[in-house]
C-alpha positions in Angstrom: 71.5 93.8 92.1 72.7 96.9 90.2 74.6 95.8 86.7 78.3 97.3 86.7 78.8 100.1 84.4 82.4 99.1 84.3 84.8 97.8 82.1 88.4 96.6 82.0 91.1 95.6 79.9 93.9 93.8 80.9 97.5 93.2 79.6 100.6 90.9 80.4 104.4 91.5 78.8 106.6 89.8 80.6 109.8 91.9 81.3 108.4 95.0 80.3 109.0 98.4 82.3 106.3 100.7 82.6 107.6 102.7 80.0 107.4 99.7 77.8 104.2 99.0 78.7 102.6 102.4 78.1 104.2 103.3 74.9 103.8 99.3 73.4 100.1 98.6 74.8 98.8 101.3 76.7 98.6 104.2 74.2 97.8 101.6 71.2 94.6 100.3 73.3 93.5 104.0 74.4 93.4 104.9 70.8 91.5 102.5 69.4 88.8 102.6 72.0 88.3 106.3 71.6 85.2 107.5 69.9 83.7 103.7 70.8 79.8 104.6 71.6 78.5 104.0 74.9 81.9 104.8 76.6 81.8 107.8 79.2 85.8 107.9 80.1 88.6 105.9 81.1 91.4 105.5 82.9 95.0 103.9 82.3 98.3 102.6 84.4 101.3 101.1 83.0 103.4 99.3 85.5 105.9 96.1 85.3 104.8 93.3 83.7 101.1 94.5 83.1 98.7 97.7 82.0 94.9 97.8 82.7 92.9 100.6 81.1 89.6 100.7 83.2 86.4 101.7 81.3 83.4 103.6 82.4 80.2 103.0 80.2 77.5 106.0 80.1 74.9 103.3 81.3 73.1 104.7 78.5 73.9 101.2 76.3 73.8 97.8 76.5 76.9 96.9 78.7 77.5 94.0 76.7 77.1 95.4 73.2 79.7 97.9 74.7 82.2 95.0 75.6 81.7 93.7 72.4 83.1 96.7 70.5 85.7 97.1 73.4 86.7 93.3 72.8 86.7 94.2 68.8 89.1 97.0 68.9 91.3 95.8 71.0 91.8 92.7 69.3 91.9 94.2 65.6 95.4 95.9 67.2 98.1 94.1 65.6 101.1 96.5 66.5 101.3 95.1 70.0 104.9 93.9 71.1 105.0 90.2 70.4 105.9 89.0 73.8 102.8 90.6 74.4 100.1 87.7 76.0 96.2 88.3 74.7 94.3 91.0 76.1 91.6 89.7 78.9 88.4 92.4 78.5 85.5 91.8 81.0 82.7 93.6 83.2 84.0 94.5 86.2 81.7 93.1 89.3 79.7 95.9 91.4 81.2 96.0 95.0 80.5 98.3 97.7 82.8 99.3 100.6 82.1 98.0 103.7 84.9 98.9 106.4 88.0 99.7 106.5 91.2 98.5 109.1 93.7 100.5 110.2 96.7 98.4 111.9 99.6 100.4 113.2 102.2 100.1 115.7 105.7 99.4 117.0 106.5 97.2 114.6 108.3 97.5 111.4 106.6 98.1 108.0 107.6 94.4 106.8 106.5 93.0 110.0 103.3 94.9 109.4 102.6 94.0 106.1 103.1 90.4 107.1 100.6 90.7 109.9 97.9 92.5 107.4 98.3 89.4 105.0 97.6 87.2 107.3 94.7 89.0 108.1 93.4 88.7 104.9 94.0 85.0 104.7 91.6 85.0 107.7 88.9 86.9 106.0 89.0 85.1 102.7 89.2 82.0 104.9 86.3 82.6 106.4 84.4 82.5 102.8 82.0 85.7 104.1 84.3 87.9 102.4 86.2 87.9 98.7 86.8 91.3 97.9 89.8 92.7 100.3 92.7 95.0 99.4 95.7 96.4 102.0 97.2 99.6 101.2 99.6 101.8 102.9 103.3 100.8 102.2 105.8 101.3 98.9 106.3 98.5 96.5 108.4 95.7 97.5 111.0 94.6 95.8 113.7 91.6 96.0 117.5 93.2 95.4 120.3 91.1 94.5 123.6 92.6 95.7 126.1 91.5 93.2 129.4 90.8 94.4 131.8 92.3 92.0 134.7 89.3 92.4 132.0 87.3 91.3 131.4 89.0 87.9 134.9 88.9 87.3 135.3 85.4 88.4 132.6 83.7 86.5 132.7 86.6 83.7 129.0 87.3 83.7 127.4 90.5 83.1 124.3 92.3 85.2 121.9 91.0 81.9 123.1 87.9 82.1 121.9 87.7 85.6 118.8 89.7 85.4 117.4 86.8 82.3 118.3 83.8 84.4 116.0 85.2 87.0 113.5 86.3 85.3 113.5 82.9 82.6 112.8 80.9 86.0 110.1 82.6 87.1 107.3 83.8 85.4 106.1 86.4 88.3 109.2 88.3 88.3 110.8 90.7 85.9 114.3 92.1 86.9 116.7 93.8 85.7 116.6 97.5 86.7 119.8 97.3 87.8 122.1 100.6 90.3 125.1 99.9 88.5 126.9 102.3 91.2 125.5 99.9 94.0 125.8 96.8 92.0 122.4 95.8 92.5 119.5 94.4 90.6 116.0 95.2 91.2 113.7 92.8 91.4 109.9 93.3 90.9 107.0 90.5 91.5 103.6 90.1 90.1 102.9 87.6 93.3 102.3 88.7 96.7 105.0 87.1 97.8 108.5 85.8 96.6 111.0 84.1 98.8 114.8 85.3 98.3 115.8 81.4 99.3 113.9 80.4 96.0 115.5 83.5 93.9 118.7 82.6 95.5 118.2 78.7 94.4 117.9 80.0 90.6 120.3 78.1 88.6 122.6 80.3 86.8 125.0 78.0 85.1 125.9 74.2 84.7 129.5 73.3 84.5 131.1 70.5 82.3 131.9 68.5 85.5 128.2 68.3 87.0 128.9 71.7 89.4 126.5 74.5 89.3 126.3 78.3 89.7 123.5 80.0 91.6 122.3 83.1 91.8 123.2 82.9 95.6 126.8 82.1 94.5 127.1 85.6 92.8 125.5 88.0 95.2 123.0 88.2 98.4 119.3 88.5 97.8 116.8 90.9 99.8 113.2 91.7 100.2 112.8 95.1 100.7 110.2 98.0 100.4 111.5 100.4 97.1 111.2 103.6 99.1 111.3 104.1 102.6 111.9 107.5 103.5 108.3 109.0 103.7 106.6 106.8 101.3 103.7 105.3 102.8 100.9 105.9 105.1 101.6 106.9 108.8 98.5 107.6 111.8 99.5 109.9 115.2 103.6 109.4 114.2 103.3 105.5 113.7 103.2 103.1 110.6 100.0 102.2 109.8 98.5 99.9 106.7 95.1 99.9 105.7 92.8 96.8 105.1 90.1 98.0 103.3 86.8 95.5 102.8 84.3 95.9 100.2 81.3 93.4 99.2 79.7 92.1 96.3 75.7 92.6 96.0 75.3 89.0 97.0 77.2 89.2 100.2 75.7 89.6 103.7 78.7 91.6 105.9 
């Protein structure tokens, strides 16, 4: 079994945009593991939520005396944001591609998507397989369409909205709101979020036992972010990819 030259280091701030999340923890970690022996280069993303910053070693040092001194400058940072969970640093497993699907058709990309998930659940099922990934479409998103009688009615603000959902549930962040659409944005760290559970959220308790919920102000959606030619297409159709890799002590 080869040893994995690879490093990562990984980050949770709940509510953070990207742009949060590079300039807060990102760029902070990068610096401080720069000049760190044994480290050949490394690469960073910054998205909602959560930044990893993946490490390649030279192989020329002990992979564990190099997480060591990853693990030490990372946590000697003290400028992180302090919604900011504790960094998670570990060796990241060898794996080796094995196949990859390509499922296209007729269908719609949402329809798709749901059919390559539950493909996956049948692989991982199957307990022959752990290491599978499906690729293809945008990022999905949950919208809620805010009616503007509402707002005036309850006298609530887009923020006000935006931290109720994202207090009761610790897998979404929103609140990139299209002011022109009135519309919030919702992103999810989960595969999957139902709008009947966003729309359940409880936004506000009355004095005489009645409640406001999210559904009561506007409609929620799943939808992809971008879907004009964002995505992957094969001989003019949609097509998503389930890619399978394997770990040195599986037998595909």
């Amino acid at each position: 079994e080869r040893e994995s030259r690879n490093l990562s280091v990984s980050i949770s701030y709940q509510g953070a945009s990207p742009k949060e999340m590079d300039e807060g923890i990102t760029t902070r970690v990068e610096q401080a593991i720069r000049g760190i022996v044994g480290i050949k280069e490394f690469s960073s993303s910054s998205s909602e939520n959560s930044a990893r910053i993946n490490i390649e070693t030279t192989g020329e040092y002990d992979i564990d005396e190099t997480l060591r001194e990853v693990k030490n400058a990372v946590d000697a940072i003290s400028s992180f944001p302090s919604g900011a969970e504790k960094p998670v640093i570990y060796k990241r497993r060898t794996t080796t591609p094995a196949m990859r699907l390509n499922l296209a058709g007729d269908a719609d990309l949402m329809t798709l998507k749901k059919l390559a998930q539950d493909i996956e659940d049948d692989f991982l099922r199957s307990g022959i397989m752990s290491q599978i990934s499906i690729s293809g479409y945008p990022p999905v998103e949950l919208s809620v369409e805010v009616k503007e009688d509402a707002l005036l009615r309850y006298n609530i603000t887009f923020d006000e909205i935006s931290r109720a959902i994202a207090l009761n549930n610790r897998d979404i962040s929103a609140g990139m709101i299209k002011s022109d659409e009135e519309e919030i944005l919702i992103r999810s760290r989960a595969r999957t979020v139902d709008p009947n559970v966003i729309g359940d959220i409880i936004f506000r308790a009355n004095d005489d036992g009645s409640m406001i919920r999210i559904r009561d102000i506007g409609t929620v959606k799943l939808k992809f972010s971008e879907m004009t030619s964002s995505g992957a297409w094969r001989d003019g159709s949609r097509t998503i990819f389930i890619s399978v890799s394997k770990l040195p002590e599986e037998d595909l």
